[in-house]
C-alpha positions in Angstrom: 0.0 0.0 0.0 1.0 3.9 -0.3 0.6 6.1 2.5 -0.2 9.7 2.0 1.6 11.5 -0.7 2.7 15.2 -0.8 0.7 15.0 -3.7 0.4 11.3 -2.2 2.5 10.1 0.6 3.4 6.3 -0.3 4.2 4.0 2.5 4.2 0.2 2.3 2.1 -3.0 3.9 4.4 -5.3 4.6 4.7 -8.7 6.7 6.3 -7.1 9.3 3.4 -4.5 9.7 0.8 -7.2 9.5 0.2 -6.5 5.5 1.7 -9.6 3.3 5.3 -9.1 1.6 4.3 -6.5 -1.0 5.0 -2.8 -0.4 2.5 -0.6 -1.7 0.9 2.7 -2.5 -1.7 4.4 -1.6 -4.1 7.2 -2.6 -7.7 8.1 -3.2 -11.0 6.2 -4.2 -14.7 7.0 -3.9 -17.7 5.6 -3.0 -19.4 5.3 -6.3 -20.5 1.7 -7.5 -20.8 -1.6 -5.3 -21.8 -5.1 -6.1 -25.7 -5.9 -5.2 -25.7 -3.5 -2.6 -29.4 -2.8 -0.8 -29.8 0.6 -2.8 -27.5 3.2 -3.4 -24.0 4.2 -2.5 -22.8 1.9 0.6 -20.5 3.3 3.3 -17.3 1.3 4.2 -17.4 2.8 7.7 -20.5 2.6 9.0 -20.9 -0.2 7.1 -24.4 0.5 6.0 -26.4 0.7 2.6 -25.7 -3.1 2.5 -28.3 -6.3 3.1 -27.7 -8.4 6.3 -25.1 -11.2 5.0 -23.4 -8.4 3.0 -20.4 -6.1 3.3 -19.6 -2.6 2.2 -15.8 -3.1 1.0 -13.8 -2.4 -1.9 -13.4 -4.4 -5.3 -10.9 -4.2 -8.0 -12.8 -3.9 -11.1 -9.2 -4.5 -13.0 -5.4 -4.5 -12.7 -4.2 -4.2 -16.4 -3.4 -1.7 -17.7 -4.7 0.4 -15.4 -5.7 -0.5 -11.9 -9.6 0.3 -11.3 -11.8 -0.2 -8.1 -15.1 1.1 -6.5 -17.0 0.9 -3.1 -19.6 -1.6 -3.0 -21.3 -4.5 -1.3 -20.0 -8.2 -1.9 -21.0 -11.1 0.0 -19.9 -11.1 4.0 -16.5 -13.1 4.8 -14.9 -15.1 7.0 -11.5 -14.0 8.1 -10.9 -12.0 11.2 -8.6 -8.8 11.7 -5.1 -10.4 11.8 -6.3 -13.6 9.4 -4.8 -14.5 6.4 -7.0 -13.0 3.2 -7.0 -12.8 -0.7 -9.1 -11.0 -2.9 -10.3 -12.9 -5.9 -9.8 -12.0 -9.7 -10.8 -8.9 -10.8 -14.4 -8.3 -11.9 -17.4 -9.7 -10.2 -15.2 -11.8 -7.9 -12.9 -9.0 -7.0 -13.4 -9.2 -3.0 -11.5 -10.1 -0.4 -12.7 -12.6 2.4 -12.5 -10.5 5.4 -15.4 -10.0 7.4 -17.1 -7.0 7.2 -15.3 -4.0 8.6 -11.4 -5.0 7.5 -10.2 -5.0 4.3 -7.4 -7.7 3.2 -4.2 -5.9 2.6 -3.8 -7.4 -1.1 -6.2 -5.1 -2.7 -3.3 -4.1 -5.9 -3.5 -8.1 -6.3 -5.6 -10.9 -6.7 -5.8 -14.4 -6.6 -2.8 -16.8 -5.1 -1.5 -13.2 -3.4 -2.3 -13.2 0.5 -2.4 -10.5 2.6 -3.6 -9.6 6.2 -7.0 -8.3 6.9 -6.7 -5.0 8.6 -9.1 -3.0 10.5 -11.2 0.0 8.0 -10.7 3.1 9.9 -11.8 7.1 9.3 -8.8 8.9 7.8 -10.5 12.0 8.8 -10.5 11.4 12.5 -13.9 10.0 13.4 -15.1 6.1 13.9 -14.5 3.6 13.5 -10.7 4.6 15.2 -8.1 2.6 15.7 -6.9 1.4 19.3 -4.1 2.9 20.8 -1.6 0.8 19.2 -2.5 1.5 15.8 -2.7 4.7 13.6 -5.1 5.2 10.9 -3.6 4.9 7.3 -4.8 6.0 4.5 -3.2 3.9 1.1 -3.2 4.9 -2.9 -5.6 3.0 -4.3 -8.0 1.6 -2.0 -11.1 3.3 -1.1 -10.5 5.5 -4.0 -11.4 6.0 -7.8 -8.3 8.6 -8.7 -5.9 11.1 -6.8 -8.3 13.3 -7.0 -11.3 12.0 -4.9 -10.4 11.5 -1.2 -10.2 8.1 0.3 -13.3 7.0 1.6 -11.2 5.2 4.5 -8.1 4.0 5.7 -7.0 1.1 7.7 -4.9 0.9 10.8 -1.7 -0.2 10.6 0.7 -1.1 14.1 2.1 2.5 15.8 6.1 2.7 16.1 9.0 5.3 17.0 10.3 7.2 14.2 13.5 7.7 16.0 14.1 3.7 17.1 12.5 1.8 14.6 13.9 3.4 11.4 17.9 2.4 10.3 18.6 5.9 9.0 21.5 4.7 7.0 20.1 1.3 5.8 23.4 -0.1 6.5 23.0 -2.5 8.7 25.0 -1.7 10.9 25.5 2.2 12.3 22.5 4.1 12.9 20.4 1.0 13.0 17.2 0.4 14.3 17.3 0.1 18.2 13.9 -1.6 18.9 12.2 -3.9 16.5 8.1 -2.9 17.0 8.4 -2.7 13.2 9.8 -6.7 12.6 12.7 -8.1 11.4 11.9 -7.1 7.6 14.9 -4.6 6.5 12.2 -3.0 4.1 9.7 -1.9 6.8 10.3 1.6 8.3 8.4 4.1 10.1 6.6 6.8 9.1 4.1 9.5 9.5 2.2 12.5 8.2 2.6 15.6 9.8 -0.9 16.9 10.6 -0.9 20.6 9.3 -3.7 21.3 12.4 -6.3 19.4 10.6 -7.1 15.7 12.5 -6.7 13.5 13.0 -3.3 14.3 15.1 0.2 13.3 13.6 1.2 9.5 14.2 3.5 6.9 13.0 3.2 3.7 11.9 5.0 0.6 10.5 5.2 1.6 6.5 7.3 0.1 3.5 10.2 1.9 2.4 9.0 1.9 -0.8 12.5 2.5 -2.8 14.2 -0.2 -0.8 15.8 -3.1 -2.6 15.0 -7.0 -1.4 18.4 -7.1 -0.5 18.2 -4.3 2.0 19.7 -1.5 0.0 18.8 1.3 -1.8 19.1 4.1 -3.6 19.6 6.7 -1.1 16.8 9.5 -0.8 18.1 10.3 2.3 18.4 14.1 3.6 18.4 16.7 0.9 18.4 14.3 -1.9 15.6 15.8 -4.5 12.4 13.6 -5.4 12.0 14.0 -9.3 10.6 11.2 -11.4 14.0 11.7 -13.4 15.5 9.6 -10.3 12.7 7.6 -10.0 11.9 8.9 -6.1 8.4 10.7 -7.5 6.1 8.4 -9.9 6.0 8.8 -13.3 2.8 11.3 -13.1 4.9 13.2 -10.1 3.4 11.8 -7.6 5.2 11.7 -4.4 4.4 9.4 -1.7 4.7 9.5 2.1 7.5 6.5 2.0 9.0 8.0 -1.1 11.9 8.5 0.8 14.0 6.2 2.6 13.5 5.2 6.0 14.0 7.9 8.2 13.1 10.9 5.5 9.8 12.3 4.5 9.6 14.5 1.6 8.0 17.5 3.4 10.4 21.0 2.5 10.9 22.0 -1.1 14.3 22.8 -2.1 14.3 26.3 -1.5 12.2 29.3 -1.6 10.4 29.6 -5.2 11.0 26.2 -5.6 8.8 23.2 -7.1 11.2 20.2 -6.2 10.6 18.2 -2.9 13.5 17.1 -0.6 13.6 14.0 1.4 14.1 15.5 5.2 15.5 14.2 8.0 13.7 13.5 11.3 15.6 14.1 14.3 15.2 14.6 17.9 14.7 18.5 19.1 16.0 20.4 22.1 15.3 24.1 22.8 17.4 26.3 21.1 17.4 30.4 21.5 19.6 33.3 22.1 22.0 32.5 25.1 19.9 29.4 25.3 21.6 26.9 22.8 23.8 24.4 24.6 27.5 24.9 24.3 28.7 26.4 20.8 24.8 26.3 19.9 24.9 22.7 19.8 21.7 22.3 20.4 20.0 23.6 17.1 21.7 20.4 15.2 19.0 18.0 18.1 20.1 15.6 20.2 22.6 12.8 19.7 22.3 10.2 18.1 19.4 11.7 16.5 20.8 15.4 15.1 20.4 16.9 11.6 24.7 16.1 10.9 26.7 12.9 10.1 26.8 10.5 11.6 23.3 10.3 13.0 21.9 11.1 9.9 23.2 10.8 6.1 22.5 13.1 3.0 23.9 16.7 2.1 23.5 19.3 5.1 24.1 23.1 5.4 27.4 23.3 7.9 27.1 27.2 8.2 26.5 28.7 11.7 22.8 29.5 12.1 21.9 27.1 9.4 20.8 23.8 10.2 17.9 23.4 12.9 16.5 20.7 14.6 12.3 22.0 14.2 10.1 20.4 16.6 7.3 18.4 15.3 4.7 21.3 16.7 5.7 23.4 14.2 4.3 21.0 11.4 1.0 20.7 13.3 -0.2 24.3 12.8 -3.4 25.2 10.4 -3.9 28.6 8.8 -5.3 30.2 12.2 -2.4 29.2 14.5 -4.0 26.1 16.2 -2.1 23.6 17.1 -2.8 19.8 17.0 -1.1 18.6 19.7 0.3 14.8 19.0 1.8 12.7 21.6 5.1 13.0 19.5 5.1 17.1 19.1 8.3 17.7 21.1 10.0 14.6 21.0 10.4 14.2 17.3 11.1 16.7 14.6 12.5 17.9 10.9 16.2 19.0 9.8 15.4 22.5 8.3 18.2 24.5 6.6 17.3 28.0 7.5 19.7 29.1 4.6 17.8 27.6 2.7 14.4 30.2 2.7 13.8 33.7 2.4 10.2 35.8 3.2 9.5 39.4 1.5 9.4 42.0 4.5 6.8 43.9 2.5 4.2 40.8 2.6 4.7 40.8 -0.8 5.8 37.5 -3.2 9.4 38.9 -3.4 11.3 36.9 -0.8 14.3 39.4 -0.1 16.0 38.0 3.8 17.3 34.9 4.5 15.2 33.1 8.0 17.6 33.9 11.1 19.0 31.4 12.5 17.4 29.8 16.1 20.3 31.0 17.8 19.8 34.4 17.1 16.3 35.0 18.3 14.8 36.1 21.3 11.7 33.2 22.4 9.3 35.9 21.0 10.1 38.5 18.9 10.7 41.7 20.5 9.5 43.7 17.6 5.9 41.5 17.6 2.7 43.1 16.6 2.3 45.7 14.0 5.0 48.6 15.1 7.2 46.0 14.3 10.1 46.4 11.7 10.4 43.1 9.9 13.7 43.9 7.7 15.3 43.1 11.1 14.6 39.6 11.4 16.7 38.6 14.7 14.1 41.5 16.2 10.9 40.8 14.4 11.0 37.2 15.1 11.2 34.8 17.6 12.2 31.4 18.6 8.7 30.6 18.6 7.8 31.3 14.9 10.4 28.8 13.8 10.0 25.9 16.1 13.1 25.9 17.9 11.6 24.8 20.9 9.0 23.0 22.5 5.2 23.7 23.8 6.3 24.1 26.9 9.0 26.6 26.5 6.9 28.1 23.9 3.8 28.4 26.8 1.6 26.8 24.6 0.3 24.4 27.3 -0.1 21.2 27.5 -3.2 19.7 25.5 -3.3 22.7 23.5 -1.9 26.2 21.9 -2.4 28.6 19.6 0.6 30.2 17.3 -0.1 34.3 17.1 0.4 34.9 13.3 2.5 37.9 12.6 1.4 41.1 10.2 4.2 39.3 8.2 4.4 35.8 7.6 7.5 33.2 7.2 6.0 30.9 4.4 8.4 27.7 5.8 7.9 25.8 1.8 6.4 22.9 3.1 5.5 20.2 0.5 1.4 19.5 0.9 1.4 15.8 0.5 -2.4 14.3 0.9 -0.8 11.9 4.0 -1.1 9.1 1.4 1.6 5.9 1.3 2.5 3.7 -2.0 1.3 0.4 -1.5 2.7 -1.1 -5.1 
């Protein structure tokens, strides 16, 4: 399966993760169609709009050349969450054998391949929810006719820790994986889709690394490394995938400012960092060892300069368009290598980015030119620690079950990549 995609996340359902030994995409399907379902358009949630011995599920209509599916209602099955499952050829016997309310992992296959059924779950937030050691996924095709129509669901696969159960170098050997929630498969990282403020809340689960090979290596789309479909990291259409990257990267910055190429980013570990307030020599921007946004803890191409490379706290990815923040279990323990030298805002408000982003060391926690007497050509004053996610919640005075990020008169528009949260499940 594919996890959520900056245009599509990708991540994969493997074995390890309770999803057969294919990894796969994912991405969006409606609700359109069904099988002899009791009248109308059935929903795979609620599981209604279906007769008595029948399930609302999905069906491949074909897999060649194109892969085409819908939402309709097939005959009830037999296999439990966890069971073994297959769907049958496609066409009229394109089910799985799940009972209503999971969905067999398998769905880009049919026939001899077998899969795991998994739990159907809301994407969006609501029920049916996973429990608390699963997050909701949401995977290119299944539950969806085309990238453009949202997922009617997702399904939940088993929660992890980005910064123990990924090998961020996929040697082997340094920088390994340190606990093994994920299995013993090489291919099977851990990923997750930063919120943006919009639920449900950030969380990570056991995910293929899609451009691993099936003898643990791969091409590196590690830190920095730009996702084009010239290198094969974005599909042929462009279509970027959560688990695009390689285990332990998530394509979520572009480049630079003005640009239309997504980099794989590293995630790291954060500690506070702001004026007088960054560990000795400022070591603290980089995160905390042996999870920092430099070699050896990480690998790919990094910006060495003094108030370059930060450590930004997960938080600062779980923000909407009004300052809320979605406050995730993970916000201040796991975050993103940002190159501030890599971004510049307009001090006008303007579209004609003039000054480079200050570094975290150089800022105050808020700004001390804030509000709208402000001058904002002189960033180190206009700006604070705050506004670039150098530190945590708490520091911040967000609180802890909630926040809310003041928006400045002028804005620092951080080029994140807006993936739909969707992983590759081919």
């Amino acid at each position: 399966m594919k996890k959520l995609a900056l245009g599509a996340l990708f991540a994969g359902l493997l074995a390890a993760c309770g999803g057969g030994s294919d990894s796969k995409k994912i991405m969006f399907i409606d609700g359109s169609g069904g099988g002899s379902d009791a009248g109308g358009e059935c929903n795979p949630l609620a599981q209604t709009g279906c007769n008595a011995n029948q399930k609302c599920t999905w069906i491949i209509d074909q897999l060649t050349p194109t892969y085409v599916g819908h939402i309709g209602c097939v005959a009830d099955g037999t296999a439990a969450v966890g069971g073994s499952c297959s769907f049958g050829a496609a066409g009229a016997t394109g089910y799985d054998d799940c009972q209503k309310g999971a969905v067999c992992s398998s769905f880009t296959s049919s026939g001899s391949a077998n899969g795991i059924c998994k739990q159907v779950c809301d994407n969006a937030g609501g029920d049916p929810m996973c429990d608390a050691i699963h997050v909701c996924v949401t995977y290119s095709k299944l539950f969806s006719t085309g990238a453009s129509s949202p997922a009617a669901a997702g399904v939940c696969d088993l929660a992890c820790n980005p910064l123990t159960d990924n090998d961020f170098d996929g040697s082997g050997s340094a920088s390994t994986k340190s606990t093994s929630t994920c299995g013993s498969n090489a291919r099977v990282g851990c990923y997750g889709a930063p919120s943006q403020g919009t639920p449900p809340a950030t969380g990570w689960s056991c995910t293929g690394d899609f451009h691993t090979n099936a003898d643990g290596s791969d091409p590196g789309f590690r830190h920095r490394t730009k996702c084009t479909t010239a290198n094969m990291c974005a599909d042929t259409d462009g279509t970027i995938y959560l688990n695009t990257c390689n285990q332990g990267y998530e394509p979520l910055f572009y480049d630079t400012t003005g640009s239309t190429v997504v980099d794989c980013i590293a995630i790291c570990k954060p500690l506070d960092c702001y004026a007088g307030n960054c560990g000795k020599n400022n070591a603290n921007r980089l995160g905390q060892v042996p999870n920092r946004c430099s070699p050896p803890d990480r690998v790919g191409t990094f910006n060495t300069a003094a108030n370059r490379e930060e450590c930004e706290y997960l938080w600062d990815s779980e923000v909407d368009g009004s300052g809320n923040i979605l406050i995730s279990p993970t916000s201040d323990t796991v975050g993103f290598c940002f190159d501030h030298g890599a971004y510049k805002y307009d001090p006008t408000g303007g579209s004609n980015p003039t000054i480079a982003f200050p570094g975290c060391e150089q800022l105050q926690l808020h700004g001390l030119d804030e509000g709208s007497a402000g001058d904002p050509n002189n960033p180190t004053a206009y700006f604070g620690a705050v506004d670039f996610g150098c530190v945590s919640t708490t520091t911040a005075g967000f609180g802890s079950a909630a926040g809310k990020r003041n928006p400045l008169p002028i804005t620092i528009d951080k080029p994140r990549f807006l993936y739909h949260r969707v992983a590759n499940a081919n």
